[in-house]
C-alpha positions as CSV (number, residue, x, y, z in Angstrom):
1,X,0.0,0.0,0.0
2,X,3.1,2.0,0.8
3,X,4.3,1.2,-2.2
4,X,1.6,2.7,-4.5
5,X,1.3,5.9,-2.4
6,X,4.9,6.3,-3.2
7,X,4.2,5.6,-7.0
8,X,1.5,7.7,-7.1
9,X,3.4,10.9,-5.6
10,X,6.5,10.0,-8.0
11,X,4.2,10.0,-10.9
12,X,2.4,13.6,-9.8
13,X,5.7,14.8,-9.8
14,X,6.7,13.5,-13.2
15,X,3.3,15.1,-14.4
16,X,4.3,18.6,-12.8
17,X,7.9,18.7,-14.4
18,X,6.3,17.7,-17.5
19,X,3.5,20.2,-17.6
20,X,6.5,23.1,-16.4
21,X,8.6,22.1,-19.0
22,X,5.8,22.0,-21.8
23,X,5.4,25.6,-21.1
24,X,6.0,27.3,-24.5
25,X,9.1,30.4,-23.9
26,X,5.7,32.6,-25.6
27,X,3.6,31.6,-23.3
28,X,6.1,32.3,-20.8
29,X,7.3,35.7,-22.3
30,X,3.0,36.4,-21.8
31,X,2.4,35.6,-18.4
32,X,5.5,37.7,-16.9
33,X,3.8,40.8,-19.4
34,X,0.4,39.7,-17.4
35,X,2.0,39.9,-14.0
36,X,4.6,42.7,-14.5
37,X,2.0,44.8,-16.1
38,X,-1.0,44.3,-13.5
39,X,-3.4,41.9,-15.5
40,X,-2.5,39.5,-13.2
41,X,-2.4,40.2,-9.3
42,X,0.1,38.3,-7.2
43,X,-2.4,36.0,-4.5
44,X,-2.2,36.6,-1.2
45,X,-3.5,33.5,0.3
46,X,-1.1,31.6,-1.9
47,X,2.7,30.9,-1.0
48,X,3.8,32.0,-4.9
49,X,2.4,33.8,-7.3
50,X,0.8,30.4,-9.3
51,X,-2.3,30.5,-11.2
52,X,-5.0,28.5,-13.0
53,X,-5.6,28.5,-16.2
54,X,-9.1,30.2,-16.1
55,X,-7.0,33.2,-14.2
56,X,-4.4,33.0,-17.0
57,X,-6.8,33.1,-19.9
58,X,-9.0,35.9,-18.5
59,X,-6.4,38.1,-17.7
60,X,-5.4,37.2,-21.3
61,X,-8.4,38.2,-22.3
62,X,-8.9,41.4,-20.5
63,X,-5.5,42.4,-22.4
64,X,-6.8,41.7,-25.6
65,X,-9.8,43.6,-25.4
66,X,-8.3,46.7,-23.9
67,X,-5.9,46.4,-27.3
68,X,-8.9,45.5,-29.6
69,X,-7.3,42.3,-30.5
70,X,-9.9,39.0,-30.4
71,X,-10.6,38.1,-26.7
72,X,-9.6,34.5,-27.1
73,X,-7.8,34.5,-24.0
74,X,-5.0,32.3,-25.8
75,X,-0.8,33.3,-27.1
76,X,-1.6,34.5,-30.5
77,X,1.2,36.2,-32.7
78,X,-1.1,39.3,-32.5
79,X,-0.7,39.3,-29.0
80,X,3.2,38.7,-28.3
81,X,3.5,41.8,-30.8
82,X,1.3,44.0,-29.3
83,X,2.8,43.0,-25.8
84,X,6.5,43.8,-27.9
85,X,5.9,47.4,-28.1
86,X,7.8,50.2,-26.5
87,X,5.5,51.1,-23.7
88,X,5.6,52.9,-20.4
89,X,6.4,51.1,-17.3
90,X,3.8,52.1,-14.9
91,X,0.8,48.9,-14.8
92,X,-2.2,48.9,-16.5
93,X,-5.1,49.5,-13.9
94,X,-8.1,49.7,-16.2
95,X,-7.6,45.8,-17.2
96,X,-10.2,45.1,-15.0
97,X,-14.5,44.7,-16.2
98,X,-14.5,48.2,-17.1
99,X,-11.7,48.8,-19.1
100,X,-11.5,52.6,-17.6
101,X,-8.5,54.6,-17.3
102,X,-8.3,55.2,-13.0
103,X,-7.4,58.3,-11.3
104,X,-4.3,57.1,-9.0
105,X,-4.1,60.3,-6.8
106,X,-4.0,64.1,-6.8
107,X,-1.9,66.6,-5.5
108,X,-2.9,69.5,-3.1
109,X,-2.0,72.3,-4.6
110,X,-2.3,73.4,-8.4
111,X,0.9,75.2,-8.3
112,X,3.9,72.3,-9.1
113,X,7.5,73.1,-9.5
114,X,9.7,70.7,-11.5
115,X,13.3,70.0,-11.4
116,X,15.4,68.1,-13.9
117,X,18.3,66.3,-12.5
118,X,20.4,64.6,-15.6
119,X,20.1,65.1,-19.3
120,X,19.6,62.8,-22.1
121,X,23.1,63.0,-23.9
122,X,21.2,62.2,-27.4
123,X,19.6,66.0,-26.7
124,X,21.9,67.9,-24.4
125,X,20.2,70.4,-22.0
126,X,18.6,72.8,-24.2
127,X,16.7,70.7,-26.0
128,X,15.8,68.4,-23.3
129,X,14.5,71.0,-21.6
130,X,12.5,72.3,-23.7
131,X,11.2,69.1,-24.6
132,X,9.8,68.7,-21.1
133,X,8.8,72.2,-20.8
134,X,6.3,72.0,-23.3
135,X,5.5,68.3,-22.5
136,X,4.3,70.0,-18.6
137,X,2.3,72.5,-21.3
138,X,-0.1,70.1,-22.8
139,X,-1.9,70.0,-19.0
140,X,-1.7,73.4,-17.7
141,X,-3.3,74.2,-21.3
142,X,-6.4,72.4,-20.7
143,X,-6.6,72.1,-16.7
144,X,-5.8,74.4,-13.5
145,X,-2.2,73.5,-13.2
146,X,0.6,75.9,-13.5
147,X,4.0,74.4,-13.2
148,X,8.0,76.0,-12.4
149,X,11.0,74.4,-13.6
150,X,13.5,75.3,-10.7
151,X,17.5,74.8,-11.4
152,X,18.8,74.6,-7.9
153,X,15.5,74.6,-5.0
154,X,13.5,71.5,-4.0
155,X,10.8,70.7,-6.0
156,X,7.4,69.1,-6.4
157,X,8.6,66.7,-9.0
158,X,11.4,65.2,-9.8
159,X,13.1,64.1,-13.4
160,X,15.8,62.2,-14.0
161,X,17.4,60.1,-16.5
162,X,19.2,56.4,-16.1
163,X,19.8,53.3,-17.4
164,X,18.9,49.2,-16.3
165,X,22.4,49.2,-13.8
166,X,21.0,52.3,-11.8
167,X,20.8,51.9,-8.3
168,X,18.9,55.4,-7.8
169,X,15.6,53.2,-8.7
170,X,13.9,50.5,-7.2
171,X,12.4,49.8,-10.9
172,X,15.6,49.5,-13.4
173,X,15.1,49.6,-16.8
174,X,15.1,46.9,-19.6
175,X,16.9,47.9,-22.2
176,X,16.0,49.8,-24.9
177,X,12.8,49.4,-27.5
178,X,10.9,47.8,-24.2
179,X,9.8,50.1,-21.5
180,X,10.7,54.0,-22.0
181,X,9.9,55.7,-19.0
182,X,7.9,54.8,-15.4
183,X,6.5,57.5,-12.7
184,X,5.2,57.5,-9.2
185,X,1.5,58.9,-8.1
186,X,1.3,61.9,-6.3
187,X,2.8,63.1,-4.4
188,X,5.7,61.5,-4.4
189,X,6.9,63.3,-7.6
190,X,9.2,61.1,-9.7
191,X,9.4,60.8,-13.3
192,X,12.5,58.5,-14.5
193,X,13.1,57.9,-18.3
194,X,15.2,55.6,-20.0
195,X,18.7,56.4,-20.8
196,X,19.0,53.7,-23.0
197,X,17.0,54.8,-25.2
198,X,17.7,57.3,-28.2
199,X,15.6,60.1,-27.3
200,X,14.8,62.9,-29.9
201,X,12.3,65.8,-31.4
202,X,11.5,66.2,-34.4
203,X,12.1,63.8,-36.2
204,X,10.4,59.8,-36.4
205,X,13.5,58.0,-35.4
206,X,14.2,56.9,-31.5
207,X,11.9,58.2,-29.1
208,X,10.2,61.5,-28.8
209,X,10.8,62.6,-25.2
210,X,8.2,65.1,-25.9
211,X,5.5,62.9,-26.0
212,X,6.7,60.4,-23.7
213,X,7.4,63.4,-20.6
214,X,3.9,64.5,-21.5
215,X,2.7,61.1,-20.6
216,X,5.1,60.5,-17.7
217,X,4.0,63.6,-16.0
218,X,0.1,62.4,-16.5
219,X,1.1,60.0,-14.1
220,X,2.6,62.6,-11.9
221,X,-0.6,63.9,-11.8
222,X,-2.5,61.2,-11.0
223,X,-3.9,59.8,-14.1
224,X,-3.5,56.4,-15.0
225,X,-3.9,54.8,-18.1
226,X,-5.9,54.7,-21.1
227,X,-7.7,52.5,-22.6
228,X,-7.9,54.6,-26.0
229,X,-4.9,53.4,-28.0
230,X,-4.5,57.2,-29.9
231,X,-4.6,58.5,-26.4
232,X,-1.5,60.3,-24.4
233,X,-2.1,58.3,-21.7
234,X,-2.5,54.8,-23.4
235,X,0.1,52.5,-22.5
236,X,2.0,51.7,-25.8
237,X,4.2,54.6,-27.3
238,X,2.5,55.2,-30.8
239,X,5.2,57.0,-32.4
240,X,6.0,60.6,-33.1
241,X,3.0,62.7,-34.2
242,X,4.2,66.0,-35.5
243,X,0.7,67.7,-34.6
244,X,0.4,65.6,-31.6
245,X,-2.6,67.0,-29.7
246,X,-4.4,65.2,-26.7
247,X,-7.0,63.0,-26.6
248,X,-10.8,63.9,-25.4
249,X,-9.6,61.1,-22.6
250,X,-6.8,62.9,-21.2
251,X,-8.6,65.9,-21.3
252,X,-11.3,64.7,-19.4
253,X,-8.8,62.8,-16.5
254,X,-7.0,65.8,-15.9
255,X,-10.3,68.0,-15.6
256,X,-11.9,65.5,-13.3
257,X,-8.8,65.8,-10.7
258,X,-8.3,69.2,-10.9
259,X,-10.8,71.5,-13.0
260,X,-11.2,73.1,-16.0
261,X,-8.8,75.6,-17.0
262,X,-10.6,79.2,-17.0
263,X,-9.2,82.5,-18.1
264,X,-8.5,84.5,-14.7
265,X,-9.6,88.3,-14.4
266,X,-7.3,90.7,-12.5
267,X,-8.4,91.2,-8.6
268,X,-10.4,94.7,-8.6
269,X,-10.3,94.9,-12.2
270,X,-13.9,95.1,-14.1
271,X,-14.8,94.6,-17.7
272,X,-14.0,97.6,-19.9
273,X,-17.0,99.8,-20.4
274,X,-15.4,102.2,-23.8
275,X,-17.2,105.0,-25.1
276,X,-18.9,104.2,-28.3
277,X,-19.4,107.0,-31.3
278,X,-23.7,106.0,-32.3
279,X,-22.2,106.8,-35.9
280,X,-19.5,104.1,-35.7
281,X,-20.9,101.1,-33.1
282,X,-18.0,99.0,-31.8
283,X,-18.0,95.7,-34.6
284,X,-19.9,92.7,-33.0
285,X,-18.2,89.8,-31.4
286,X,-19.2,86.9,-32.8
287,X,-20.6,83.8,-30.8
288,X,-19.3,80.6,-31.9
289,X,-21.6,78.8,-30.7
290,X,-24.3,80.0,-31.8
291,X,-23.5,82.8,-34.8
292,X,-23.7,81.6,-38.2
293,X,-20.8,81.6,-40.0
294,X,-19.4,84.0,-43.1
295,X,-16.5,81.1,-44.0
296,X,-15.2,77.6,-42.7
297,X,-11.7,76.4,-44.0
298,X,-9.2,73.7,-43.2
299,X,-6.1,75.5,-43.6
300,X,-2.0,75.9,-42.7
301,X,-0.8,73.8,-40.3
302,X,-3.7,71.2,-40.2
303,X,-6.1,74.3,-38.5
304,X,-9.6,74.4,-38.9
305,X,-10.5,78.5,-38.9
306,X,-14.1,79.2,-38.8
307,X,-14.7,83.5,-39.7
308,X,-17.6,85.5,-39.2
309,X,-17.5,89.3,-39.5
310,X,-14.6,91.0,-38.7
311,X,-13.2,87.7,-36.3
312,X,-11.9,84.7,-37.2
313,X,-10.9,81.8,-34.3
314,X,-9.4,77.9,-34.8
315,X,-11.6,74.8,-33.4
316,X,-8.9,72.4,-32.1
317,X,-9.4,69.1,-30.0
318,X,-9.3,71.8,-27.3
319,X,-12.1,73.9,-28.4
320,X,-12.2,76.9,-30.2
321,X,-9.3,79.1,-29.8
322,X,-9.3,82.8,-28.6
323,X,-11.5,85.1,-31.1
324,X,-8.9,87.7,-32.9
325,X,-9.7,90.2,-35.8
326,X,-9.1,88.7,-38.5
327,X,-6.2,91.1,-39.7
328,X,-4.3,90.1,-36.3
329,X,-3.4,86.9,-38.2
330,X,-3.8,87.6,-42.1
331,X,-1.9,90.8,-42.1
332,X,-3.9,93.1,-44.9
333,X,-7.4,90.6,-45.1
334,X,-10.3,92.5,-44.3
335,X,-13.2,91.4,-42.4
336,X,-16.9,90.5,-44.1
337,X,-15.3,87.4,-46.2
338,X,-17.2,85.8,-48.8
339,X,-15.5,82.4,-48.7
340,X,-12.0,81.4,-48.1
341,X,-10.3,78.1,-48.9
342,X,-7.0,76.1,-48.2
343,X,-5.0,74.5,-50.7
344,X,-2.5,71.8,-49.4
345,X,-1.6,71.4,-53.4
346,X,0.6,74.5,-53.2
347,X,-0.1,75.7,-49.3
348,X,-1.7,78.9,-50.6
349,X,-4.5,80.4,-48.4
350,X,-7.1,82.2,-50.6
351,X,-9.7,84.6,-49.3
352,X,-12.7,85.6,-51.4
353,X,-14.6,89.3,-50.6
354,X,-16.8,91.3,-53.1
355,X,-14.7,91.1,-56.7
356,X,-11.4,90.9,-55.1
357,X,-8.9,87.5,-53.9
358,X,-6.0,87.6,-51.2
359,X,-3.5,84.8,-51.1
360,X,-1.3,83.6,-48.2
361,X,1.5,81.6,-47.4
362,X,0.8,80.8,-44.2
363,X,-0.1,84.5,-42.6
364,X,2.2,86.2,-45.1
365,X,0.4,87.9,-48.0
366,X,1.8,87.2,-51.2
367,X,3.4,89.8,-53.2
368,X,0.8,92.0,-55.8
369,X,-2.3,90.8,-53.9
370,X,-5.3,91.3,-53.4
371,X,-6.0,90.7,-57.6
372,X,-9.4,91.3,-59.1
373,X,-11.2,88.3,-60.2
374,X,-12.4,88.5,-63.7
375,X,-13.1,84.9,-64.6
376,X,-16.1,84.0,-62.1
377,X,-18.2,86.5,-60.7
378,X,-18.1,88.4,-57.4
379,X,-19.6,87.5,-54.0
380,X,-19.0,84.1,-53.9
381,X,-20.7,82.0,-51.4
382,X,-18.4,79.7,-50.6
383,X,-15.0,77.1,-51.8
384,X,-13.5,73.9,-50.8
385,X,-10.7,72.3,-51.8
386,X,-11.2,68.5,-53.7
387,X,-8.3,66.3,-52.9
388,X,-9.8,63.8,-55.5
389,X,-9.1,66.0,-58.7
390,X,-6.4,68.5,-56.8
391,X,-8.9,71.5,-57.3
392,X,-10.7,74.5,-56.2
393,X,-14.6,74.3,-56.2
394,X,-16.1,77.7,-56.0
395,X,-19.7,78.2,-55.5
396,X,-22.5,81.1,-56.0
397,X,-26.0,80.5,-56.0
398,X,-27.1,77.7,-57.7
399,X,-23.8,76.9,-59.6
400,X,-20.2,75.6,-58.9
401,X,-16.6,76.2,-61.0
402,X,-13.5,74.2,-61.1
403,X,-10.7,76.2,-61.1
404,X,-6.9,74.5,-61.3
405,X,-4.0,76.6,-59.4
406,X,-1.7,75.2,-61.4
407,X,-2.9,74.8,-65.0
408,X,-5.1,77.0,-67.3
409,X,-9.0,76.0,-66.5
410,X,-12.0,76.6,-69.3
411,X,-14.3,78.3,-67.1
412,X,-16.0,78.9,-70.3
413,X,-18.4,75.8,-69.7
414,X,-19.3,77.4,-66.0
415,X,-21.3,77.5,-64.0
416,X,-23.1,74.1,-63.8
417,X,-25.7,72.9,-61.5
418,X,-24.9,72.0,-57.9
419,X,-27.1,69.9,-58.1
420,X,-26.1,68.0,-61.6
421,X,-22.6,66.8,-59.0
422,X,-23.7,67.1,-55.2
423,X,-26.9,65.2,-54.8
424,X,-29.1,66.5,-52.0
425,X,-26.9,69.6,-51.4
426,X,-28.7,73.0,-51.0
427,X,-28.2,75.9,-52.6
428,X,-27.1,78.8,-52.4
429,X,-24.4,78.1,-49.7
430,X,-23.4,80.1,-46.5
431,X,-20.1,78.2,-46.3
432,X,-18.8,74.6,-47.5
433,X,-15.7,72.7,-45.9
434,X,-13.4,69.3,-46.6
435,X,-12.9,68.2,-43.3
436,X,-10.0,66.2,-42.3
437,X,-12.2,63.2,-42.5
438,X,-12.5,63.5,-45.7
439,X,-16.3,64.2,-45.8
440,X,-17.9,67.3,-47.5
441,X,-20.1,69.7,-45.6
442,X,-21.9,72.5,-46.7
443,X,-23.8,75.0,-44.6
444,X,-27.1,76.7,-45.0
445,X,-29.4,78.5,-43.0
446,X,-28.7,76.9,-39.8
447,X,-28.6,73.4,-41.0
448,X,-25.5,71.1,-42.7
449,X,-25.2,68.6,-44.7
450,X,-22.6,65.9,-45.0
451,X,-22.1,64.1,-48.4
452,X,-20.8,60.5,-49.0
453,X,-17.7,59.4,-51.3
454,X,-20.3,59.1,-54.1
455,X,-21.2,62.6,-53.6
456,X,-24.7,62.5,-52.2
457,X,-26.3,63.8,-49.2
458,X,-26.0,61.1,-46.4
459,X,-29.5,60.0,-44.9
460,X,-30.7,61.8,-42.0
461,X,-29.4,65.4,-43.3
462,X,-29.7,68.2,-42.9
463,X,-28.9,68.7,-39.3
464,X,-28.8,71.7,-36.8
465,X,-25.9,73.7,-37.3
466,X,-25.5,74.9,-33.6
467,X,-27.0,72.0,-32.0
468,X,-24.4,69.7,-33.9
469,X,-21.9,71.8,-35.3
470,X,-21.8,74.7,-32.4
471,X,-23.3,72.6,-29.1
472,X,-22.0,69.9,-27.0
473,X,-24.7,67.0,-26.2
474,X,-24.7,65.5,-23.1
475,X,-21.3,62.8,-22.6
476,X,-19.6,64.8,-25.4
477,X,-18.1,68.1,-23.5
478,X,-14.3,67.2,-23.8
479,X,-14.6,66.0,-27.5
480,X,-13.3,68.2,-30.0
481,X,-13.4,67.6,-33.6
482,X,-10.4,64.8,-34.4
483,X,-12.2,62.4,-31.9
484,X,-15.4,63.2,-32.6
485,X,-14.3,62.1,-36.1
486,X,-13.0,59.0,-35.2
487,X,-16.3,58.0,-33.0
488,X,-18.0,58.5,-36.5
489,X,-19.6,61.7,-35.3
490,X,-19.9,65.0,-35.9
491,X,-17.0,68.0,-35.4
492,X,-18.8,70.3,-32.9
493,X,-17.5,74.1,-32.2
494,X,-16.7,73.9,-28.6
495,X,-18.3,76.2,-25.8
496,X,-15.0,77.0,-23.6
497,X,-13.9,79.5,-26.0
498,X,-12.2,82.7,-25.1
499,X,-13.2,86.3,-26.6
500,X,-10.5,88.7,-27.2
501,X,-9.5,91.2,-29.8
């Protein structure tokens, strides 16, 4: 009886070296991400971190659905590569049912100081420091932070460089292409990158410290991270985005811990109250929200600039920008535009007023403008420029021409119907817009349409233009227009703008 005890313990033994060393290295290589990266949680009532199988393949599972791979809970090639990527070392606490980000702490104050401690020798001091200066401006755009870079005095948080053999962290680094970069909660205040790695701006090769600090210091104050994969605060490093701009998700973290970021009035100081002339009335200042609009372009620099009598503003992902006069920017342009329209064919600006164009470079007026336009006739309605033919559409009334920058056009067979092209469009036009989405919207009377790739007026149109286009619904308030796109909704003018001259 002994004797078959003994057998039996010898064989359970054999089974468990077996089953150990039947352990694929992948599957191995996954279950260290799982642990190291908090989808799996080291037991307490156990003596070693073992699991089962179920707690394996759900943890598995929760990965893959928080990087919108299948949920099969198994090692797929899909999921070693994702798990490759250069990411940031801090864990991954929205793994859990929910998939939400979590807000790890906050600190106490709003006023921060920072202090950098070593360089990146791929950048040298300048640069780094600039880097990380404007990597601490992404937040105190958008929330009520302001932060200090101090040189010599203690401060709130602290940023350093080092490699894997450091001894000045309790969490060395890996080497480089793995993890880039780790930071504590508030308010302990540290922010460690990899030295490893070859950090730069500017440019797509190595790693942009920009981008990385920005997301570093989101864990500095208090945000963890995101489950949106174009998101600052998502986990993987995505690359250098020359127009990198936040995501609604960040926006909305940082709000939640510490407000949103309001334009301060002096103490004791009251708004201006100017005498006004009755024969010349101060020019009106323009609502965005709820004003119609006089043009709409997509123009330099990947800026949408909406205009309306004598002010123009940008709508960004963080809402529409500070109102200016229009001349402020386009040095010469007057106010009262008829259209205006963006051509990323040559990166000429043009502006349409009465029987007169302007064209830009940029904000510099080109040399011998404003022209007189003799080929269409004045007071346009509105343009848009057709990435499908490389082409200028200009519209008035019920007709459109097709004017080429580059080559002679025959507006002799102009104007033809709007209709006859853009099915379902109205007509005439208030203002008309290719949006980065690609999508064509024209603007009438308070209402928009959006046509299709075949040119016709999706179903459902025409919507409200200011309960769309110029309000925020309910669950949408941090959304601007690049993620509203990419949620397959509409690009809405925000309501935290700021009015100035």
């Amino acid at each position: 009886m002994l004797g078959w005890e003994l057998f039996c313990q010898v064989c359970a033994l054999v089974l468990t070296a077996c089953n150990a060393a039947s352990t694929r290295p992948e599957e191995q290589e996954a279950r260290g991400y799982l642990l190291r990266f908090g989808y799996l949680q080291k037991p307490l009532e156990r003596p070693r971190a073992e699991f089962t199988d179920a707690e394996i393949a759900e943890a598995m599972r929760s990965f893959q659905m928080a990087f919108e791979l299948p949920a099969t809970g198994l090692v797929d090639d899909a999921t070693l590569e994702q798990m490759r990527q250069p990411r940031c070392g801090v864990e991954d606490p929205f793994n859990q049912k929910t998939l939400k980000y979590l807000l790890l702490g906050r600190w106490r104050k709003k006023n921060l100081t920072y202090r950098i401690y070593t360089y990146t020798h791929d950048m040298g001091a300048g640069a780094t420091r600039s880097a990380i200066q404007a990597a601490f401006k992404y937040w105190s755009d958008v929330a009520q932070l302001t932060f200090q870079e101090v040189r010599h005095a203690r401060a709130d948080i602290h940023i350093s460089f080092h490699g894997a053999s450091s001894w000045a962290c309790s969490r060395p680094f890996d080497g480089p292409g793995k993890v880039l970069g780790h930071a504590d909660v508030p308010e302990e205040g540290t922010v460690h990158f990899d030295e490893d790695e070859l950090w730069t701006e500017g440019t797509h090769r190595g790693v942009n410290l920009r981008i990385i600090a920005a997301h570093e210091i989101g864990h500095a104050l208090g945000l963890g991270h995101s489950r949106y994969p174009t998101a600052l605060m998502a986990p993987v490093y995505s690359g250098y985005r020359p127009h990198f701009r936040l995501h609604f998700d960040d926006i909305s973290g940082i709000q939640a811990l510490y407000g949103k970021k309001t334009l301060a009035m002096p103490f004791g100081t009251l708004p201006a109250l100017s005498p006004t002339s009755p024969s010349s009335p101060p020019a009106k200042v323009p609502d965005p929200c709820t004003d119609g609009l006089d043009a709409l372009m997509f123009g330099p620099f990947e800026q949408t600039y909406a205009f309306k009598g004598d002010y123009a503003w940008s709508v960004t992902d963080l809402g529409a920008g500070r109102l200016k006069k229009i001349p402020s920017l386009w040095k010469g342009l007057p106010g009262q535009l008829d259209a205006a329209v963006h051509s990323p064919r040559t990166g000429r600006s043009y502006f349409f007023k009465g029987d007169k164009v302007w064209r830009y470079r940029g904000f510099q007026l080109d040399p011998g403008y404003p022209k007189a336009m003799t080929r269409v006739p004045a007071k346009i309605d509105a343009a848009f420029y057709w990435p499908r033919n490389r082409k200028i559409f200009l519209f008035k009334g019920t007709g459109y021409w097709q004017w080429d920058e580059l080559a002679w056009s025959n507006l002799s067979a102009y104007p033809k119907k709007i209709s006859q092209l853009f099915t379902g469009a109205p007509s005439p036009l208030d203002a008309a817009v290719v949006w980065e989405n690609g999508a064509i919207y024209f603007f009438k009377g308070g209402q928009y349409w959006r046509l299709n790739t075949q040119l016709r007026a999706e179903k459902g149109y025409p919507l409200s233009t200011a309960e769309h286009w110029m309000q925020l619904g309910p669950g949408l308030l941090l959304l601007g227009p690049l993620a509203l796109s990419l949620m397959g909704q509409e690009p809405p003018c925000q309501l935290h703008y700021q009015r100035g001259a």
